[in-house]
N, CA, C and O of each residue as an XYZ file, in Angstrom:
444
protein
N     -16.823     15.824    -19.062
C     -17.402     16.565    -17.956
C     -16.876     17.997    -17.988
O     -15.739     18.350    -18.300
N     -17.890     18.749    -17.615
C     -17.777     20.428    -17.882
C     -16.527     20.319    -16.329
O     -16.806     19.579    -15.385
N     -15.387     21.064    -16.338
C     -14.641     21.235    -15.255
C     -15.377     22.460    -13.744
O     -15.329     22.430    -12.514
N     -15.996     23.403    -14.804
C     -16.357     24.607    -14.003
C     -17.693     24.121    -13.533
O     -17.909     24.286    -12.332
N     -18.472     23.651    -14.126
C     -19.980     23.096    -13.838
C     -20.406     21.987    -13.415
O     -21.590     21.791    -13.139
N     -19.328     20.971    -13.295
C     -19.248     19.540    -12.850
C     -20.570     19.057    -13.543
O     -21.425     18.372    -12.983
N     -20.621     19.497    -14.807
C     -21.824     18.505    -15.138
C     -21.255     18.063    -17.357
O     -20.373     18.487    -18.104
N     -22.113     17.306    -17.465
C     -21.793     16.656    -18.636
C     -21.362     17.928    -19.956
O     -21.925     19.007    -20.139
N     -20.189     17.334    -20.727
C     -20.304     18.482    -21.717
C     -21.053     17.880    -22.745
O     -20.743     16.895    -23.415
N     -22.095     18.586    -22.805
C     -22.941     18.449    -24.217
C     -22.616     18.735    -25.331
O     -23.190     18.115    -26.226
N     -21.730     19.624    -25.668
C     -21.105     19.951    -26.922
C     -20.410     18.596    -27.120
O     -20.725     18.029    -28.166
N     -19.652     18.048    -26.443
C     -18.719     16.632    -26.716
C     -19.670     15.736    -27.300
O     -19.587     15.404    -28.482
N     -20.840     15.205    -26.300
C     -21.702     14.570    -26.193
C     -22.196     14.320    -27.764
O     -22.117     13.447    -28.628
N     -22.875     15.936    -27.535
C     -23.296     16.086    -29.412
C     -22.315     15.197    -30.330
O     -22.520     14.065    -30.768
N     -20.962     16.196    -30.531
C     -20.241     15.555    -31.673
C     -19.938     14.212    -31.747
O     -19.664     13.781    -32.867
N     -19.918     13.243    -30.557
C     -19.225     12.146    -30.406
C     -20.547     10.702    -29.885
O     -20.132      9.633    -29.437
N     -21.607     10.898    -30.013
C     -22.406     10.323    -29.532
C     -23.954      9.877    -30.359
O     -24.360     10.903    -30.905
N     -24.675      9.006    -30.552
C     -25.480      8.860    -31.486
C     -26.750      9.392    -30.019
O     -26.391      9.254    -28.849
N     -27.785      9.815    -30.276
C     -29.167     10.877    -29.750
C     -29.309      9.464    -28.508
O     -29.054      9.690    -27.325
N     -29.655      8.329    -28.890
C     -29.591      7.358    -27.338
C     -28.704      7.545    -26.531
O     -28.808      7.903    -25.358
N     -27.303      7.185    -27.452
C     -25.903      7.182    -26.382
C     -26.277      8.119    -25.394
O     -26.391      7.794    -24.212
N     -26.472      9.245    -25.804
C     -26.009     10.678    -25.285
C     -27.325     10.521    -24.148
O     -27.251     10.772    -22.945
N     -27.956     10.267    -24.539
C     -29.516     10.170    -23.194
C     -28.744      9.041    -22.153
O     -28.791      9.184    -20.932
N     -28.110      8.029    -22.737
C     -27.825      7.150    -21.387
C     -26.797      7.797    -20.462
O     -26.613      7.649    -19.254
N     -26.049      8.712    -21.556
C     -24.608      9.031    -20.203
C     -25.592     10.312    -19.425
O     -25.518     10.325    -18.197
N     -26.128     10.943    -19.818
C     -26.795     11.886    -19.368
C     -27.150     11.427    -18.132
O     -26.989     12.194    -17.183
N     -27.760      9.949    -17.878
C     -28.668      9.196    -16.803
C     -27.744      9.120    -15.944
O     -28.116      9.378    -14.799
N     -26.226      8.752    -16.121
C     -25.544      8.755    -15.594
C     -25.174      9.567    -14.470
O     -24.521     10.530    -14.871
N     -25.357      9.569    -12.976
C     -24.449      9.739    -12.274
C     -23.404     10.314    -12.098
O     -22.374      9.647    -12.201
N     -23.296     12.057    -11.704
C     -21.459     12.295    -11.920
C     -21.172     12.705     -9.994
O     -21.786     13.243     -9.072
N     -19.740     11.974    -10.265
C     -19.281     11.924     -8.699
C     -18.736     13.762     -8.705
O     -17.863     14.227     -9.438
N     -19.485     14.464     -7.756
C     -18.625     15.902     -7.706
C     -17.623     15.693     -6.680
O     -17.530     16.728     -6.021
N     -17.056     15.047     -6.381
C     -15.709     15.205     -5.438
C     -14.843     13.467     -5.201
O     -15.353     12.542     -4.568
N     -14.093     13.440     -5.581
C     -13.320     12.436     -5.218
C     -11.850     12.358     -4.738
O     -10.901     12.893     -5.311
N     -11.793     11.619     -3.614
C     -10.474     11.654     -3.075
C      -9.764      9.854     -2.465
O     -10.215      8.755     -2.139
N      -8.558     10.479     -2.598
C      -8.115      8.998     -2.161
C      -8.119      8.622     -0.771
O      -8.134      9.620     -0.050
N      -8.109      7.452     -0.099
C      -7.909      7.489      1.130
C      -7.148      5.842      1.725
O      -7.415      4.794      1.136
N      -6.406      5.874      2.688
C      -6.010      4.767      2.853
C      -6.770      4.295      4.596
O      -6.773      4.826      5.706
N      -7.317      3.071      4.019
C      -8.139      2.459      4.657
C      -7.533      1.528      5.939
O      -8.148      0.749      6.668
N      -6.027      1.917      5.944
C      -5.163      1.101      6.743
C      -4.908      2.011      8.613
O      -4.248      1.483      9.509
N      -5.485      3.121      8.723
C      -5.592      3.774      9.851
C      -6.846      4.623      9.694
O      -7.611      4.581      8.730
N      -6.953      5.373     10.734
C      -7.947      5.939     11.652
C      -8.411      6.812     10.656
O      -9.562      6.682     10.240
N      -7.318      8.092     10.015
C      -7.923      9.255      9.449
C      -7.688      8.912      8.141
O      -8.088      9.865      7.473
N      -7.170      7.899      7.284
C      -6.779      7.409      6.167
C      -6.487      8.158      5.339
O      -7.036      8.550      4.309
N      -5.464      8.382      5.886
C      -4.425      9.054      5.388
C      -2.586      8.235      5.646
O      -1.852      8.120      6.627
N      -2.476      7.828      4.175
C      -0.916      6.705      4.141
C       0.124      7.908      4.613
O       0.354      9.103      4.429
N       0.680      6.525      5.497
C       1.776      7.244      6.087
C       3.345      6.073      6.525
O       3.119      5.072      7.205
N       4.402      6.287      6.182
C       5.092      5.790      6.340
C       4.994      3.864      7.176
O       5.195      2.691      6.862
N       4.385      5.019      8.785
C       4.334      4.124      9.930
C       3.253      2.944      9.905
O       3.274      1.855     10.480
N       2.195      3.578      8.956
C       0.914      2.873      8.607
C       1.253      1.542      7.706
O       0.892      0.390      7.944
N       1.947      1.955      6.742
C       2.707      0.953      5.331
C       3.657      0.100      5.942
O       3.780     -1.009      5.422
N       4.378      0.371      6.957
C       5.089     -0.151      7.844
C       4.435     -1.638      8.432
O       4.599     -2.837      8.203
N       3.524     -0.719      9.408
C       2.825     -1.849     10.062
C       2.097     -2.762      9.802
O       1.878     -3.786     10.449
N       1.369     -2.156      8.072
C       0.523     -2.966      7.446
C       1.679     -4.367      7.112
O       1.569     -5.563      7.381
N       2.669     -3.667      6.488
C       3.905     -5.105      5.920
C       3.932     -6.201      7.006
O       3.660     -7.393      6.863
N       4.344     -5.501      8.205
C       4.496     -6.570      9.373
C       3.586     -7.554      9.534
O       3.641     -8.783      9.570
N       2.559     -6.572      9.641
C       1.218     -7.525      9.603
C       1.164     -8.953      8.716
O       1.129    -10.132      9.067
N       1.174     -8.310      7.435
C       1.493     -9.322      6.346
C       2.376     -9.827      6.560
O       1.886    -10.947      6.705
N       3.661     -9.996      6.765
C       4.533    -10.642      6.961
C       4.289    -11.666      8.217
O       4.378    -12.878      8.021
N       3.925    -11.055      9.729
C       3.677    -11.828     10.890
C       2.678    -12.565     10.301
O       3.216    -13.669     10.220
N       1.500    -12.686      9.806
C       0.977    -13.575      9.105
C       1.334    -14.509      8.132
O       0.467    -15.381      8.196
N       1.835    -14.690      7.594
C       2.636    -15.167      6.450
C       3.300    -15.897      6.635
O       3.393    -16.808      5.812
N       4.234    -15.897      7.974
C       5.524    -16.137      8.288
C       5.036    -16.614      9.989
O       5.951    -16.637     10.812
N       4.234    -16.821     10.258
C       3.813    -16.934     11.978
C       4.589    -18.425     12.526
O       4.298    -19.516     12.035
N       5.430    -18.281     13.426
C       5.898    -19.339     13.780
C       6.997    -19.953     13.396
O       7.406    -21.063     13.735
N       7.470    -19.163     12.654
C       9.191    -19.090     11.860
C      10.300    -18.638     13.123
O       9.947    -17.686     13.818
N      11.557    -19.263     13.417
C      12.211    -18.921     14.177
C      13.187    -17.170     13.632
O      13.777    -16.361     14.348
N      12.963    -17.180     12.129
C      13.379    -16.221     12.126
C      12.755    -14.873     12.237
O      13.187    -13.897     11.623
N      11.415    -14.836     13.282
C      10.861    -13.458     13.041
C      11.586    -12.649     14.190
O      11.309    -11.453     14.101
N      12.366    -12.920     15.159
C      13.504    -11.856     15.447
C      14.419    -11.259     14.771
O      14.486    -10.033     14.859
N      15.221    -11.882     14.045
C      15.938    -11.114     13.085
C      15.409    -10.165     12.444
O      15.595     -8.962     12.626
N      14.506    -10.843     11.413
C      13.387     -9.934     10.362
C      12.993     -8.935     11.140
O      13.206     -7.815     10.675
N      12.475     -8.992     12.198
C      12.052     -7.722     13.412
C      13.090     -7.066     13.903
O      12.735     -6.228     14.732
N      14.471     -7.122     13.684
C      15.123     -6.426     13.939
C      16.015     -5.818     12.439
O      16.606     -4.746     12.316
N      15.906     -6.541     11.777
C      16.296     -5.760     10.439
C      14.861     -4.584      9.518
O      15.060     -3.823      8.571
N      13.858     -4.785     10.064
C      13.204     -4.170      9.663
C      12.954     -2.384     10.812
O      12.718     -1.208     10.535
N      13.109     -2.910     11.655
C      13.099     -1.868     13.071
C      14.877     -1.010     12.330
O      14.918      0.220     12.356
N      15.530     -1.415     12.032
C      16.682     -0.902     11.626
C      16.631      0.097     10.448
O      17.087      1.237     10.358
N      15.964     -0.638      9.604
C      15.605     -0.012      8.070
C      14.791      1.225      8.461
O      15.101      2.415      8.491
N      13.694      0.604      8.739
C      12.561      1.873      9.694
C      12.795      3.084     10.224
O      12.176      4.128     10.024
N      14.232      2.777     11.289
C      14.773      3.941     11.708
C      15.934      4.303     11.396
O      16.717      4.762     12.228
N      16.281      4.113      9.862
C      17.158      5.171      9.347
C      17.184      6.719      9.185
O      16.096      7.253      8.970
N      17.985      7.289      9.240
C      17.911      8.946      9.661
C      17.999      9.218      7.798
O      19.107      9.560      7.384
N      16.973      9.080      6.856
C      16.685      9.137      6.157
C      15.529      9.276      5.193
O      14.639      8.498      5.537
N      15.195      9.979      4.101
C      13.926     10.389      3.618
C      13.172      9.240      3.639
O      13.732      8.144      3.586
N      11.654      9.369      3.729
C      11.046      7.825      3.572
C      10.934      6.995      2.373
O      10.645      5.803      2.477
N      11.228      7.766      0.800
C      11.130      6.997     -0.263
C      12.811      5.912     -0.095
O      12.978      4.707     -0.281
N      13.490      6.665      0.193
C      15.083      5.778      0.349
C      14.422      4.746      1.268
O      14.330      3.587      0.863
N      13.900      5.124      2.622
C      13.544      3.171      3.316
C      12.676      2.472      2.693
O      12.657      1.244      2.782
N      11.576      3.368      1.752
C      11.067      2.224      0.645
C      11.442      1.740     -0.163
O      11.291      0.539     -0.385
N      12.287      2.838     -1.124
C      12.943      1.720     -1.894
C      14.258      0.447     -1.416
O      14.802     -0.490     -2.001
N      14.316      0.843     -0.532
C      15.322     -0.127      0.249
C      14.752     -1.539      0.525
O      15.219     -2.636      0.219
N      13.372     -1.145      1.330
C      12.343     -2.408      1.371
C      12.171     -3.378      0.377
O      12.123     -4.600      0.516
N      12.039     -2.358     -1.162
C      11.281     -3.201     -2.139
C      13.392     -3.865     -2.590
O      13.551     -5.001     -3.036
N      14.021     -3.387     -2.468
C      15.222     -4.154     -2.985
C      15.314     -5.487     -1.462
O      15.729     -6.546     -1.933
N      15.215     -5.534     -0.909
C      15.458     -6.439     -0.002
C      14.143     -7.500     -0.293
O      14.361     -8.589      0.239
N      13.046     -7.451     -0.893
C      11.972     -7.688     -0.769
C      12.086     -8.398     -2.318
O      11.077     -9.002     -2.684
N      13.166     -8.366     -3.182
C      13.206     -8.362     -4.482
C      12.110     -8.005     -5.011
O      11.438     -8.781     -5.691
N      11.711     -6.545     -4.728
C      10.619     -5.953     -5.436
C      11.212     -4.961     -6.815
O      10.552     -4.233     -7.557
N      12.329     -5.177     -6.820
C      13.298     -3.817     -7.720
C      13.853     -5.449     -8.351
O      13.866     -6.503     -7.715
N      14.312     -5.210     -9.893
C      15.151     -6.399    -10.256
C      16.729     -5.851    -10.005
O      17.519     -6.192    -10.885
N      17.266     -5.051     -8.916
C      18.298     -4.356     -8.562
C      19.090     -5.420     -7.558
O      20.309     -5.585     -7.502
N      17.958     -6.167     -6.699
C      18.512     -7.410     -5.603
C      19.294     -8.686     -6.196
O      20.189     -9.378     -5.711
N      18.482     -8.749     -7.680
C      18.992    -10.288     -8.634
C      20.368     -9.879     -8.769
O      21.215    -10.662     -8.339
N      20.898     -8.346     -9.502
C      21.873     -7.997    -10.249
C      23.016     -7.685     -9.221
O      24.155     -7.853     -9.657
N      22.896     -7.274     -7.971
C      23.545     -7.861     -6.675
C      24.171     -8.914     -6.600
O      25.367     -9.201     -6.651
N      22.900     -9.680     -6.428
C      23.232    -11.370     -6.373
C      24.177    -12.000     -7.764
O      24.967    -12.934     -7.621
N      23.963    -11.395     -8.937
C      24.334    -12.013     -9.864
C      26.141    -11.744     -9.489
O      26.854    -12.703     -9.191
N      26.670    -10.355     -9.564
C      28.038    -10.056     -9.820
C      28.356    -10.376     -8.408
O      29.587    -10.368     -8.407
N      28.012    -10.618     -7.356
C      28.493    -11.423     -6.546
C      28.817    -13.002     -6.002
O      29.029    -13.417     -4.862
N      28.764    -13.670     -7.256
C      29.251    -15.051     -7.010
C      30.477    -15.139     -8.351
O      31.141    -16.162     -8.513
């Protein structure tokens, strides 16, 4: 795709394409704008509090009717409001979450 013209580069096309190929991508469809968006709030746009609540969610589901969802609700409300950047309470999450293999190697030199 031409960057300045948002449309197909034909020079590519040419060198790299047999006279059909090149007619089908042509037929093709080009998206002029794409962006990401997170589908988990209002203006979807990810945000800490959003990723947050989505987990809970998943988790209160998951877990519905477990005596331990006070604790978990209070160790997570803790993590949450650390006076700290938000990648440190994520990666904190994913080690508690054994999402990092950093939680095993913990566990290991501690017995």
């Amino acid at each position: 795709m031409e960057e300045h013209t948002k449309d197909w580069n034909q020079t590519m096309l040419d060198n790299n394409f047999l006279s059909f190929e090149k007619d089908q991508i042509n037929q093709l469809p080009l998206i002029q704008e794409d962006s990401l968006m997170w589908m988990h709030n209002k203006v979807g746009v990810y945000s800490v509090k959003s990723g947050y609540n989505l987990i809970r969610e998943w988790y209160h589901n998951r877990e519905q009717g477990t005596s331990n969802t006070d604790a978990n609700h209070k160790l997570w409300q803790t993590l949450w409001s650390l006076n700290t950047i938000p990648r440190h309470k994520d990666f904190l999450w994913r080690v508690i979450n054994d999402a990092v293999p950093v939680r095993y190697e913990f566990k290991k030199k501690a017995y």
